[in-house]
ZADO-1210 file (C-alpha; in nm, 4 decimals, padded with zeros to 6 digits):
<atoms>
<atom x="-03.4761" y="01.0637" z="00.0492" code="UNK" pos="1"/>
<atom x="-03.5370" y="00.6833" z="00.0664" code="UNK" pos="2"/>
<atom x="-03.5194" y="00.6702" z="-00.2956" code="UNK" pos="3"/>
<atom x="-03.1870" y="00.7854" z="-00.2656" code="UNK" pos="4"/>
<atom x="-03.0729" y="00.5966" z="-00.0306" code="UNK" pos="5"/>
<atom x="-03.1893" y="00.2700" z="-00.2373" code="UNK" pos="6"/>
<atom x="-03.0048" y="00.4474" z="-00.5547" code="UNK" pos="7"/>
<atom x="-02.6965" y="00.4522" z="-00.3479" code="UNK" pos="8"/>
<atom x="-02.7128" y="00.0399" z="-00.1895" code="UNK" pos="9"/>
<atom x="-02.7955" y="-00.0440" z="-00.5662" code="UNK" pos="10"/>
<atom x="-02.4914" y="00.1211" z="-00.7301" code="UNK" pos="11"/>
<atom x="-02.2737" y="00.0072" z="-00.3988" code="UNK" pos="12"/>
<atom x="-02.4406" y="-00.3678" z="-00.5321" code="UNK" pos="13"/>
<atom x="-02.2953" y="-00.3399" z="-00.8631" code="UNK" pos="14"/>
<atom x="-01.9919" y="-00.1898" z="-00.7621" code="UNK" pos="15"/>
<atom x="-01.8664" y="-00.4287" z="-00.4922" code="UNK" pos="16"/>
<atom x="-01.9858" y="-00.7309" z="-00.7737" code="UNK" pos="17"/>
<atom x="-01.8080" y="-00.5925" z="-01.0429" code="UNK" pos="18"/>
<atom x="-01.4884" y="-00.5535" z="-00.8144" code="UNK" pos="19"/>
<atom x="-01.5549" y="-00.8704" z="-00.6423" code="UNK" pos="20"/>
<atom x="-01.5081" y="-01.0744" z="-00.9779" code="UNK" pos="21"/>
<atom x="-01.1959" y="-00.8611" z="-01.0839" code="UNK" pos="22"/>
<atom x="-01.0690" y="-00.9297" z="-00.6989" code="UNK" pos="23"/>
<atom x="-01.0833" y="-01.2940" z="-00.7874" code="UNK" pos="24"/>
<atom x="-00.9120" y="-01.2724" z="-01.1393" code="UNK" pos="25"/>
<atom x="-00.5850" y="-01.1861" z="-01.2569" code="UNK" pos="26"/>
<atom x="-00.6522" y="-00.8320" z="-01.2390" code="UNK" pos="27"/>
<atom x="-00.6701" y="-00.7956" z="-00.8533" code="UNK" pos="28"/>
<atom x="-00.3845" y="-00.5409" z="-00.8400" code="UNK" pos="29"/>
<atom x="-00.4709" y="-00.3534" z="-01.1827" code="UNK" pos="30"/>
<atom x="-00.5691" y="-00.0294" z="-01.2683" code="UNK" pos="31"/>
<atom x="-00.8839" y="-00.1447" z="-01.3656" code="UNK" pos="32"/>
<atom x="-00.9438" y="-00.1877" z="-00.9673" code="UNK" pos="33"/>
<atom x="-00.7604" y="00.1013" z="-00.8575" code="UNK" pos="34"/>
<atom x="-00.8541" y="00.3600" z="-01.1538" code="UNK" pos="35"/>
<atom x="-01.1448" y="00.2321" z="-01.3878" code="UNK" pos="36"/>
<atom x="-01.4471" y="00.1303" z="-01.1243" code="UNK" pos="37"/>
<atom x="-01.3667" y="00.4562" z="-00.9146" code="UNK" pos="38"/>
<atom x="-01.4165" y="00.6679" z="-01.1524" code="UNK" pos="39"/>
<atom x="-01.7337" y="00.5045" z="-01.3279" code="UNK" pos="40"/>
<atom x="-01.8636" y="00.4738" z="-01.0087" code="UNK" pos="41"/>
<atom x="-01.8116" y="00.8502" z="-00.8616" code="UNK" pos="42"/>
<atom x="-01.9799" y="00.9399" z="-01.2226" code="UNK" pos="43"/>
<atom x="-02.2755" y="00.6902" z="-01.1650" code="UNK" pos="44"/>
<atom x="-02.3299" y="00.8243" z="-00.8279" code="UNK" pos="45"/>
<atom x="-02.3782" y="01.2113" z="-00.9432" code="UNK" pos="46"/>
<atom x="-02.6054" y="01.1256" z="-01.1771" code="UNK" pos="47"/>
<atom x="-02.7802" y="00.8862" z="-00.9269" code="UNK" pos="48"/>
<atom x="-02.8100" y="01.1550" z="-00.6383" code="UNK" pos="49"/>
<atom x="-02.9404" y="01.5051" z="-00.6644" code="UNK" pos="50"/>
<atom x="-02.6937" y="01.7886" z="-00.6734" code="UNK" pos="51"/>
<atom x="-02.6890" y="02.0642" z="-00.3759" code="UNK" pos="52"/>
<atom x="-02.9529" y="02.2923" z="-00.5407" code="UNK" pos="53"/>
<atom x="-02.9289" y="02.6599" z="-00.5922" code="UNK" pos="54"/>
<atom x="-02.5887" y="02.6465" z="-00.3634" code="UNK" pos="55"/>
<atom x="-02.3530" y="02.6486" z="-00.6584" code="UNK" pos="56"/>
<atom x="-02.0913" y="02.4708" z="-00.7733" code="UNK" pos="57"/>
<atom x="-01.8616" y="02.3916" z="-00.4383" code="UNK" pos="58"/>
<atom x="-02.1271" y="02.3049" z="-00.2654" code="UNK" pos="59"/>
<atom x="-02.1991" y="02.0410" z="-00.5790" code="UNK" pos="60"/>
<atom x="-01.8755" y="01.9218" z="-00.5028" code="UNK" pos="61"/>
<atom x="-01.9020" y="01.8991" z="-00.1384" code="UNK" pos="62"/>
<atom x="-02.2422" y="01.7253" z="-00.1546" code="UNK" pos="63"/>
<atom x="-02.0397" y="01.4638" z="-00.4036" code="UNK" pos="64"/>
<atom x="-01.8075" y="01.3841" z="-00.1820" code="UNK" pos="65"/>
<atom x="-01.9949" y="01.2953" z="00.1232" code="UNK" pos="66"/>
<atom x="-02.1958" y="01.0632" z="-00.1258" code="UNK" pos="67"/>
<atom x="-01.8854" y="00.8929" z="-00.3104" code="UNK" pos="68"/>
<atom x="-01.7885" y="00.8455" z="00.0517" code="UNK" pos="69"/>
<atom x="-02.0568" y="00.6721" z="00.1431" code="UNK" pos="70"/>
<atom x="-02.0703" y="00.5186" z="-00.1345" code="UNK" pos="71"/>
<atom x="-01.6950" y="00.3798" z="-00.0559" code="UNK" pos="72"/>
<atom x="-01.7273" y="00.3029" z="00.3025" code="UNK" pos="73"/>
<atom x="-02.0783" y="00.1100" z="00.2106" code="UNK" pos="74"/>
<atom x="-01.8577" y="-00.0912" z="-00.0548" code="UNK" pos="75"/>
<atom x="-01.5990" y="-00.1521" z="00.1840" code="UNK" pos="76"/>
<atom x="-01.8081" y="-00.3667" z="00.3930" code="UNK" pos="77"/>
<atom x="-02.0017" y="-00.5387" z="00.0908" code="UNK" pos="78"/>
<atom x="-01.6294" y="-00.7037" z="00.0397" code="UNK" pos="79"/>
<atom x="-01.5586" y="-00.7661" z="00.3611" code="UNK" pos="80"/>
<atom x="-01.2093" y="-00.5063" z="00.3375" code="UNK" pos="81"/>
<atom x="-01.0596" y="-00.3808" z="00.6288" code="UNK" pos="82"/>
<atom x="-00.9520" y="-00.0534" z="00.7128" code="UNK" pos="83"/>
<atom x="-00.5924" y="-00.0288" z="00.5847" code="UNK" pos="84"/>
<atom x="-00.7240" y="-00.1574" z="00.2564" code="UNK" pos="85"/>
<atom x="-00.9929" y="00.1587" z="00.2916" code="UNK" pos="86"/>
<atom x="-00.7141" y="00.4006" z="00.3692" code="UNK" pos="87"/>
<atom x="-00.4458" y="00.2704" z="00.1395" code="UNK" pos="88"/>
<atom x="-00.7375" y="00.3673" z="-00.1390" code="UNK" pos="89"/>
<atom x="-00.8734" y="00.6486" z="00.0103" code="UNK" pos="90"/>
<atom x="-00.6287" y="00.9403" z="-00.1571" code="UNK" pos="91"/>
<atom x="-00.6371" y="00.7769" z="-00.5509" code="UNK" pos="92"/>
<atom x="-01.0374" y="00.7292" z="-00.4929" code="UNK" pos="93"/>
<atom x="-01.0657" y="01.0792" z="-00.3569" code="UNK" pos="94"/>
<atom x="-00.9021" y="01.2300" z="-00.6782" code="UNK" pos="95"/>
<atom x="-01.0568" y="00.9916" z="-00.9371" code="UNK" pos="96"/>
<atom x="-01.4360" y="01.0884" z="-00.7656" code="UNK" pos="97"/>
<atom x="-01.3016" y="01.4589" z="-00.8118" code="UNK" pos="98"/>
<atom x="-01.2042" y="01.3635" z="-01.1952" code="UNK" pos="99"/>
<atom x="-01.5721" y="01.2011" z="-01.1939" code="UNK" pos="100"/>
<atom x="-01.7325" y="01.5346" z="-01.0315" code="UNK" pos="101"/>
<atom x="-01.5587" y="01.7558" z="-01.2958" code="UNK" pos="102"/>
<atom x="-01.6400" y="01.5198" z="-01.5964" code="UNK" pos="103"/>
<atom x="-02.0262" y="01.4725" z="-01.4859" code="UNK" pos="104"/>
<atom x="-02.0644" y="01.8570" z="-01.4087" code="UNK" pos="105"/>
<atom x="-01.9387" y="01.9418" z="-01.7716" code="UNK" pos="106"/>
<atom x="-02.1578" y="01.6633" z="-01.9340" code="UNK" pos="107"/>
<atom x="-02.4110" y="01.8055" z="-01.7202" code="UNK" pos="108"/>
<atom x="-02.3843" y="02.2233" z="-01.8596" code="UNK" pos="109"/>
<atom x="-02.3754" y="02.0742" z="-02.2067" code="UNK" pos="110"/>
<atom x="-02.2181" y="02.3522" z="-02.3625" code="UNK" pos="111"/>
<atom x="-02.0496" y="02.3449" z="-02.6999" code="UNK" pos="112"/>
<atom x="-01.7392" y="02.4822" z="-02.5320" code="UNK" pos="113"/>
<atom x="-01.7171" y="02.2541" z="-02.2819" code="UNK" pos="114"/>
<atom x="-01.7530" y="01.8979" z="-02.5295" code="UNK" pos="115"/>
<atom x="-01.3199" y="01.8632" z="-02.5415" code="UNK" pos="116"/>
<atom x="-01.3092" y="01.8680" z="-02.1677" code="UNK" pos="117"/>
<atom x="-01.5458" y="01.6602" z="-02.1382" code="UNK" pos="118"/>
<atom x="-01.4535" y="01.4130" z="-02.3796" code="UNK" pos="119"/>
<atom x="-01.0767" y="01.4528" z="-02.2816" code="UNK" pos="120"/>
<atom x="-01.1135" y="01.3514" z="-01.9016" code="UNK" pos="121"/>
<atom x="-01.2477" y="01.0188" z="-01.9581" code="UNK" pos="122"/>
<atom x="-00.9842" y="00.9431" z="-02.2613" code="UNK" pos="123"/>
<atom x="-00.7257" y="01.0021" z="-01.9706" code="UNK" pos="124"/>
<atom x="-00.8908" y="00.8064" z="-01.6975" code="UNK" pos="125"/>
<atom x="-00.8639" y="00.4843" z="-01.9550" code="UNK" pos="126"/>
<atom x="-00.5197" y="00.6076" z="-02.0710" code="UNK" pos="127"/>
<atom x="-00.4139" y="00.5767" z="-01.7255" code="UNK" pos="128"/>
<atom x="-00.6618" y="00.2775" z="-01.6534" code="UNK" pos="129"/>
<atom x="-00.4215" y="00.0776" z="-01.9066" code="UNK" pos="130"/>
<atom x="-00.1557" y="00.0509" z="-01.7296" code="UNK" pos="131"/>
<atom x="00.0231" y="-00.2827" z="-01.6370" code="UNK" pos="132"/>
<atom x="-00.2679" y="-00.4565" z="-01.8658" code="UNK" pos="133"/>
<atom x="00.0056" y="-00.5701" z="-02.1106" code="UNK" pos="134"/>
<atom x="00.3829" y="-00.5705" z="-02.0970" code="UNK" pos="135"/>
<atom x="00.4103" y="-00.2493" z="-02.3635" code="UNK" pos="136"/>
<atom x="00.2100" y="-00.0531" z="-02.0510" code="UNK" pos="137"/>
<atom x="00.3722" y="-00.1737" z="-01.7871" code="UNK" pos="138"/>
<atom x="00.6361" y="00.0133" z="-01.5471" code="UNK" pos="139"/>
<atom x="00.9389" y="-00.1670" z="-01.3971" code="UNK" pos="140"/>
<atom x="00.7823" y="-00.3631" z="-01.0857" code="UNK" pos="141"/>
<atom x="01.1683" y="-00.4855" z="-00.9399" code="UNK" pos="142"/>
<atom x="01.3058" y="-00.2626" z="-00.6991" code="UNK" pos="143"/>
<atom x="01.5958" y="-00.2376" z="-00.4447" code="UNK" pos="144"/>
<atom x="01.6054" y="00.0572" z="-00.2175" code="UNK" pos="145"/>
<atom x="01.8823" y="00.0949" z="00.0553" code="UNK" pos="146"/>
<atom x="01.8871" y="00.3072" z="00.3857" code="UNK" pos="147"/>
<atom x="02.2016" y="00.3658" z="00.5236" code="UNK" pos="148"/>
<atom x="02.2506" y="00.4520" z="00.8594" code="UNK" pos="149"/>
<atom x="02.5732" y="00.4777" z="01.1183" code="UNK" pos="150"/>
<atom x="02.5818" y="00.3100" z="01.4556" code="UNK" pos="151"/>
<atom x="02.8758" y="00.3308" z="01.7497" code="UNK" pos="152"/>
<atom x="02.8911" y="-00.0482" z="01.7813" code="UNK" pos="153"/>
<atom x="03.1073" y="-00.2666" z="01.6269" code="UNK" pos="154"/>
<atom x="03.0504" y="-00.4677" z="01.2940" code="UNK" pos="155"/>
<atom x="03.0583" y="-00.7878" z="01.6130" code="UNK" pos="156"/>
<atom x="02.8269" y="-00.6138" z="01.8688" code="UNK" pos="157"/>
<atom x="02.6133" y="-00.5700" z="01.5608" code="UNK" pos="158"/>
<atom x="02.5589" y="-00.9292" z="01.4562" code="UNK" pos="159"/>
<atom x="02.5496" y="-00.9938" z="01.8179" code="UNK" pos="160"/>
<atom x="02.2473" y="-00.7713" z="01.8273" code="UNK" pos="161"/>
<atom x="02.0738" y="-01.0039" z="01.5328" code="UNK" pos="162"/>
<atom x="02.1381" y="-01.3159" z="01.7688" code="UNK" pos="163"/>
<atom x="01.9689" y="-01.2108" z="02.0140" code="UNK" pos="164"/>
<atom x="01.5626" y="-01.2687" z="02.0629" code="UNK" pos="165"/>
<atom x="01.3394" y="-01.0463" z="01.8341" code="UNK" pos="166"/>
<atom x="01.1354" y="-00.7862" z="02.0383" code="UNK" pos="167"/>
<atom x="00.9874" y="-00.4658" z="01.8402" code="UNK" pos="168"/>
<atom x="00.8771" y="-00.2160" z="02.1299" code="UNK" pos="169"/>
<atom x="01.0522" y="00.1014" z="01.8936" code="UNK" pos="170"/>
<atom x="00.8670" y="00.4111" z="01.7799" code="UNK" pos="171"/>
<atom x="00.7635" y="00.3146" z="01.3912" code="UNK" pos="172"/>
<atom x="00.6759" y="00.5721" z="01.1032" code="UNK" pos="173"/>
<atom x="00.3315" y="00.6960" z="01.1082" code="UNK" pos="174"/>
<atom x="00.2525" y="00.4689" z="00.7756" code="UNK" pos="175"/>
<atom x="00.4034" y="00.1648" z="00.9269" code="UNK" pos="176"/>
<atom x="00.1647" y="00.1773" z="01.2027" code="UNK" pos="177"/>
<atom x="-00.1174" y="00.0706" z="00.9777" code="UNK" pos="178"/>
<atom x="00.0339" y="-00.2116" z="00.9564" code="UNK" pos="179"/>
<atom x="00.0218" y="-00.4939" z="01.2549" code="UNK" pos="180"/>
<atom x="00.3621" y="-00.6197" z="01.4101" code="UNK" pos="181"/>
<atom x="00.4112" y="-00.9942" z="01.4514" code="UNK" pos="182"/>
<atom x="00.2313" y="-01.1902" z="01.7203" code="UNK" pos="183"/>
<atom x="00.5444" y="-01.4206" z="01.7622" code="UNK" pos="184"/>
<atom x="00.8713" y="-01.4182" z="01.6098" code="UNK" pos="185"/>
<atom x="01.0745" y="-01.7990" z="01.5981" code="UNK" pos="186"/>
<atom x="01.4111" y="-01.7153" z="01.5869" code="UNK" pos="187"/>
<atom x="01.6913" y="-01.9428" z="01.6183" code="UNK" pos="188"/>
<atom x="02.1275" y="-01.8164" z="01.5454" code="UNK" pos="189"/>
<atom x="02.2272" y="-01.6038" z="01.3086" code="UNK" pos="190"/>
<atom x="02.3490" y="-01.9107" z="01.0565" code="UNK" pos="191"/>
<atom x="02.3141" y="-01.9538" z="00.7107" code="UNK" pos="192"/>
<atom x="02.0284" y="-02.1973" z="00.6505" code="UNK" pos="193"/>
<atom x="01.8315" y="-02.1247" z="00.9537" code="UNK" pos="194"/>
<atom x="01.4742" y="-01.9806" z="00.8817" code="UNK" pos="195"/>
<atom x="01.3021" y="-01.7065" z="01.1287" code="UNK" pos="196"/>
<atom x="00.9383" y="-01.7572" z="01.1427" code="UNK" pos="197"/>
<atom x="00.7192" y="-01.4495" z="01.1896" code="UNK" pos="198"/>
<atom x="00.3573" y="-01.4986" z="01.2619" code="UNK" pos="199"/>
<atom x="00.0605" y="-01.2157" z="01.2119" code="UNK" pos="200"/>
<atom x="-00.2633" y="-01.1616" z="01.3129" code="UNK" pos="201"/>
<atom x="-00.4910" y="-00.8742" z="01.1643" code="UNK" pos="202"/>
<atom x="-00.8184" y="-00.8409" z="01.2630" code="UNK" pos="203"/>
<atom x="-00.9659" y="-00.6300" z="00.9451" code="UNK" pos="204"/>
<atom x="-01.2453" y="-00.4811" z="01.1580" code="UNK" pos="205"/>
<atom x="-01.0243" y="-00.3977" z="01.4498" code="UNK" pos="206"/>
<atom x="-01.1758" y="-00.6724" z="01.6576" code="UNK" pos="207"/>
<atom x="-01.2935" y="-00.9757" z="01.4014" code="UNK" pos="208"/>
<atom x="-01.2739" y="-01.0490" z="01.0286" code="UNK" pos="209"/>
<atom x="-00.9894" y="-01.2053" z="01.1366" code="UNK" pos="210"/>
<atom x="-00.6947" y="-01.3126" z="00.8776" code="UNK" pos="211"/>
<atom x="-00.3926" y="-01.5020" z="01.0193" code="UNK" pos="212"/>
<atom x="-00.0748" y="-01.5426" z="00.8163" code="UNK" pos="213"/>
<atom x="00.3429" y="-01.6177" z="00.8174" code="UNK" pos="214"/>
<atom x="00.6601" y="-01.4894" z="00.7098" code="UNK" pos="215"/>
<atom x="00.9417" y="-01.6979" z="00.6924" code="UNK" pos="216"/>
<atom x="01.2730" y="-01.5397" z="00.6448" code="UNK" pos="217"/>
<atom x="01.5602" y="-01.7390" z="00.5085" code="UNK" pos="218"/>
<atom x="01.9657" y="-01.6376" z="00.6112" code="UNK" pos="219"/>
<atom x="02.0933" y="-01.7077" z="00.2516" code="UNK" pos="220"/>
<atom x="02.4644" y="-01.5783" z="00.3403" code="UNK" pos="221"/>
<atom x="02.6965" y="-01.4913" z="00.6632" code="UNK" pos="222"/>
<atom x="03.0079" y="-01.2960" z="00.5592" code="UNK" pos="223"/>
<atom x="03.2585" y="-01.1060" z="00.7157" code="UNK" pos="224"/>
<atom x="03.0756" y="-00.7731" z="00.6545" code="UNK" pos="225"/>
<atom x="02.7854" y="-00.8958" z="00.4562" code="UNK" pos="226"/>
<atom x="02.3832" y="-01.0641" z="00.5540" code="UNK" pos="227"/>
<atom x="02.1668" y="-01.2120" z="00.3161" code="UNK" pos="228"/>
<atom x="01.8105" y="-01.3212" z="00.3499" code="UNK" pos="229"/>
<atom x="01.4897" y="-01.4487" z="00.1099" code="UNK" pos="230"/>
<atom x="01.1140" y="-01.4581" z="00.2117" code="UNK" pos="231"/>
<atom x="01.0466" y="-01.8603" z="00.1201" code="UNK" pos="232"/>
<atom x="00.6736" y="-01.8087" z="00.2535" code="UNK" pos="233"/>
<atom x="00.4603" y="-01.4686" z="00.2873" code="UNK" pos="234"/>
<atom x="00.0914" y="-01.5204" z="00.3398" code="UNK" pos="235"/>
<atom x="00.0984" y="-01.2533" z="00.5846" code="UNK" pos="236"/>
<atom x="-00.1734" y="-00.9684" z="00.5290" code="UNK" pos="237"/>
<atom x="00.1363" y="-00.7630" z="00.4468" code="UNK" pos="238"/>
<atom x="00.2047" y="-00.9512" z="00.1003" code="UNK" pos="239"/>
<atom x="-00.1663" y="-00.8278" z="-00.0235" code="UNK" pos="240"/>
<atom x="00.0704" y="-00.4523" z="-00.0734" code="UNK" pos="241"/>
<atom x="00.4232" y="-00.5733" z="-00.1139" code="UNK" pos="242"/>
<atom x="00.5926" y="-00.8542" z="-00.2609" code="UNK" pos="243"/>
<atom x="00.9388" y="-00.8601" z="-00.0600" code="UNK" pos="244"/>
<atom x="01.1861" y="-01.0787" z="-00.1988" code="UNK" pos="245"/>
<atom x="01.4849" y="-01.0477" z="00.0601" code="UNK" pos="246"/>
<atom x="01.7289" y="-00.8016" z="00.2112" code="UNK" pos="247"/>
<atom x="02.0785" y="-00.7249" z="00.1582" code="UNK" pos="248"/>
<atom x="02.2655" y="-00.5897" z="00.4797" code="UNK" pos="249"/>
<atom x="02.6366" y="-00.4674" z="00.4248" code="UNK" pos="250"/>
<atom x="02.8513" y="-00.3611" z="00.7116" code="UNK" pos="251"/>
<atom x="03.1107" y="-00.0684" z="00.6622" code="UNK" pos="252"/>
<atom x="03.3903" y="00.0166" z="00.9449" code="UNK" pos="253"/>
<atom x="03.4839" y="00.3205" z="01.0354" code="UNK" pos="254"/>
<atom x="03.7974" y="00.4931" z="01.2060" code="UNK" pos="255"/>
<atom x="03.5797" y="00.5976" z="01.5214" code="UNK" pos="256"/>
<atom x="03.5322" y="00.2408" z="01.5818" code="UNK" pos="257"/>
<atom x="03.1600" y="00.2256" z="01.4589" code="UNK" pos="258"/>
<atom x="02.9571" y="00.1278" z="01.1964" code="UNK" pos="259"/>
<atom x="02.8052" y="00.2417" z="00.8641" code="UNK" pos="260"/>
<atom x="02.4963" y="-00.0075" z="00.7771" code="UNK" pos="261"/>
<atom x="02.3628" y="-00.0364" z="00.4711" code="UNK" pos="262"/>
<atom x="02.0515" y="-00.2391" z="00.4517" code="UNK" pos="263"/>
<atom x="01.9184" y="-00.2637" z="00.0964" code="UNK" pos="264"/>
<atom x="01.5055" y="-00.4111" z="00.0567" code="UNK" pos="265"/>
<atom x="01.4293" y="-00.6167" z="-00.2601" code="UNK" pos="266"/>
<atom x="01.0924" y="-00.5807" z="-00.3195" code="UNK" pos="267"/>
<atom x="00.8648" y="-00.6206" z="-00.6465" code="UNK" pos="268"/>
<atom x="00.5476" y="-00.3691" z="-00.6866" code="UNK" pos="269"/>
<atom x="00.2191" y="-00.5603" z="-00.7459" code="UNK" pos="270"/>
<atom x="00.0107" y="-00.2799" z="-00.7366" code="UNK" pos="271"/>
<atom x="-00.0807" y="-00.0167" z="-00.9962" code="UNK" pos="272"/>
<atom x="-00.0890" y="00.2440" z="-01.1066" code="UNK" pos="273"/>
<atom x="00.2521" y="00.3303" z="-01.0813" code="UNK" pos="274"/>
<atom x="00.2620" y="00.6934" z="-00.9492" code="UNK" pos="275"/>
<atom x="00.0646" y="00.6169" z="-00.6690" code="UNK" pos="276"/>
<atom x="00.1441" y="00.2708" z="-00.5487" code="UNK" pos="277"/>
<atom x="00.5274" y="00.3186" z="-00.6715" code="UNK" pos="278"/>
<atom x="00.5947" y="00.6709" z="-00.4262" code="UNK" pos="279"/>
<atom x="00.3800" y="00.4339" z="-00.1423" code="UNK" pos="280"/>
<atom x="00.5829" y="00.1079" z="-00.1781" code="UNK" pos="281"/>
<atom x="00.9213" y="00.3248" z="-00.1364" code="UNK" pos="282"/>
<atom x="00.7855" y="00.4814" z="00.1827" code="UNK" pos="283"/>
<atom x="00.7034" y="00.1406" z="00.3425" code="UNK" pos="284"/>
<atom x="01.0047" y="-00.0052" z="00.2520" code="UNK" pos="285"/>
<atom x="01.2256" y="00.2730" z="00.3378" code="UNK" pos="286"/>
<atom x="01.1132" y="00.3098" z="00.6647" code="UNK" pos="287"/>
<atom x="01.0486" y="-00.0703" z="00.7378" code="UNK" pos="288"/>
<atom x="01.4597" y="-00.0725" z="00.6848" code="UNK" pos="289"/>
<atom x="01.5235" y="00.1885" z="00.9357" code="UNK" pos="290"/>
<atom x="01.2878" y="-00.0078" z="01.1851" code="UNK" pos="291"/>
<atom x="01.4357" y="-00.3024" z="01.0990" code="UNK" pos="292"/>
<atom x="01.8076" y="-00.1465" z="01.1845" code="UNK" pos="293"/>
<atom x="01.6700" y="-00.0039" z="01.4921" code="UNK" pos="294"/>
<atom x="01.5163" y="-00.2943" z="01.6598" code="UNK" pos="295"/>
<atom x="01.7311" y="-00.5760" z="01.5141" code="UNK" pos="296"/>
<atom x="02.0563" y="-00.4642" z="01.4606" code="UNK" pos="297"/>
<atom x="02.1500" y="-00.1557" z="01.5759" code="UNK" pos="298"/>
<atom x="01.8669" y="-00.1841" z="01.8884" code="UNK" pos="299"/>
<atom x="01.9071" y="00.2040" z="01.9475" code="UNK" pos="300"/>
<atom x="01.7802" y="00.4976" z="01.7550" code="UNK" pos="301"/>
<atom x="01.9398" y="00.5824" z="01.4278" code="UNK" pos="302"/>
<atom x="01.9703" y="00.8682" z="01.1762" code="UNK" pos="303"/>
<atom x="02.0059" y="00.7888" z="00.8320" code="UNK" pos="304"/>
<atom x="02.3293" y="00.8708" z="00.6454" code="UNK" pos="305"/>
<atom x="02.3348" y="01.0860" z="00.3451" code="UNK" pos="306"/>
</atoms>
C-alpha cells in the first residue's frame, strides 16, 4: 500500500510540472491543459495502481475513479489552484479519466478484436486535443449573447436605478455563486466617460491563498434608449474564465408604460475545448446579465422575455 501511495505523489509530481510549465506558456487555456495531460495521466495512473481484483469490471472502474480523484485533488494543491478552478475541471476530467479507463482496460485484455478500439480512442483524444493550437483548428472565440427581460418602470426610473449606489444582496444562479461578488464597488453618475471601479477578493482556499484583483468598467455611450460600456482593466480572478469586453443595454417602451431591456454581453472565449468551455461561458454570461438587470437596473426580480 505505501508503494502505491508513492506511485500516486510521483505521477501527481510529473503531472502538476508538466502543467505547471504549460500554465506559464502560451498554452495556459489549450486543450493540451484541459484534454491531453488528463487523459495521459488517468492512463498512467491505471497502470500505476492495481485494479479491484476478482470484482470485475465496474468495480475496475470505480476503484479508477477514486484514484484519478486523488490523483486530481493531490494535483490541485501541488499548483496552488483553488476550488472553482477544481470544479470548473472536474466534469471534462471526469470523462477524459473514463476515456483513459476504457482505453487502458482494452490495452490491458489484449485481444485481437479489441486493437481498433484501442487504437481509435487515443487518435480522438489528440484529434480533440488539437483544437485552438492553430487558426485552421480553432472555433470562433467572439461572442455576444443578449437576455431580454421586461420591467414596469419607465425607460427614466430605469437609468435612475443605474445612478444610484451599487449593492448586490439578489438571489444569483447556482453557477454564479462560485464566483465571489465585489468587495467594493466605486461608482460615480451615469455619464459617458466616467469609470466604475469594482474590486475582488478570492481567497482560493476559502480562507488564504489569497488573490486580489479590479474591474474597471467604462460608460462608452448615454443615449436616449441606449448604454454602452468597455472593461479598460480586468485582473479580477474572474478574467482567468472569461474575457468580457463590454455590454450593450437597449431600452424598448411599451404601451403599458414599462420596459423591455435588452442587455447584450460581449465576451471572447479563452478557454478550450470548445464544447465544453463554449456551453459554460454562455451560462455565466447569460445569467450574469439577468443579475446584472436585477440588481442594477431593474432592482426587482425579472423573467426573461422570449
Amino acid at each position: 500500500m505505501e508503494r502505491v501511495g508513492v506511485r500516486i505523489v510521483f505521477a501527481c509530481g510529473v503531472a502538476a510540472i508538466v502543467l505547471r510549465t504549460l500554465l506559464d506558456s502560451d498554452f495556459a487555456t489549450s486543450t493540451l491543459v484541459y484534454i491531453l495531460v488528463p487523459f495521459v495521466f488517468s492512463a498512467a495512473l491505471y497502470f500505476l495502481v492495481p485494479s479491484a481484483k476478482g470484482e470485475g469490471v465496474v468495480a475496475d472502474f470505480l476503484n479508477h475513479l477514486r484514484i484519478v480523484t486523488i490523483g486530481f485533488l493531490l494535483t490541485s494543491a501541488f499548483l496552488f489552484e483553488g476550488f472553482i478552478c477544481v470544479l470548473m475541471f472536474m466534469p471534462i476530467y471526469y470523462f477524459l479519466a473514463t476515456l483513459a479507463f476504457v482505453f487502458a482496460w482494452l490495452l490491458k485484455r489484449r485481444e485481437d478484436k479489441n486493437r481498433l478500439q484501442v487504437v481509435a480512442i487515443p487518435a480522438l483524444v489528440l484529434v480533440a486535443a488539437a483544437e485552438g493550437l492553430i487558426p485552421a483548428t480553432t472555433f470562433e472565440r467572439e461572442e455576444a449573447q443578449t437576455f431580454s427581460a421586461y420591467s414596469p418602470q419607465s425607460v427614466a426610473e430605469l437609468k435612475a436605478n443605474m445612478a444610484e449606489p451599487i449593492t448586490f444582496s439578489g438571489e444569483r444562479h447556482w453557477f454564479l455563486k462560485l464566483f465571489p461578488l465585489p468587495d467594493r464597488v466605486e461608482a460615480s453618475s451615469l455619464a459617458a466617460g466616467d469609470v466604475h471601479k469594482l474590486h475582488f477578493t478570492y481567497r482560493r482556499w476559502g480562507f488564504t491563498n489569497v488573490h486580489k484583483g479590479e474591474m474597471h468598467v467604462k460608460i462608452t455611450e448615454v443615449g436616449t434608449r441606449t448604454i454602452a460600456t468597455e472593461i479598460t482593466r480586468n485582473d479580477s480572478y474572474l478574467a482567468n474564465y472569461l474575457d468580457v469586453h463590454g455590454t450593450r443595454i437597449r431600452f424598448e417602451p411599451v404601451a403599458d408604460g414599462g420596459t423591455k431591456i435588452h442587455l447584450t454581453v460581449l465576451s471572447r472565449r479563452t478557454l478550450d475545448p470548445v464544447w465544453y468551455f463554449g456551453p459554460v461561458q454562455q451560462l455565466a454570461t447569460k445569467n450574469s446579465a439577468r443579475f446584472f438587470i436585477e440588481e442594477i437596473i431593474a432592482r426587482h426580480p425579472v423573467e426573461e422575455l422570449e
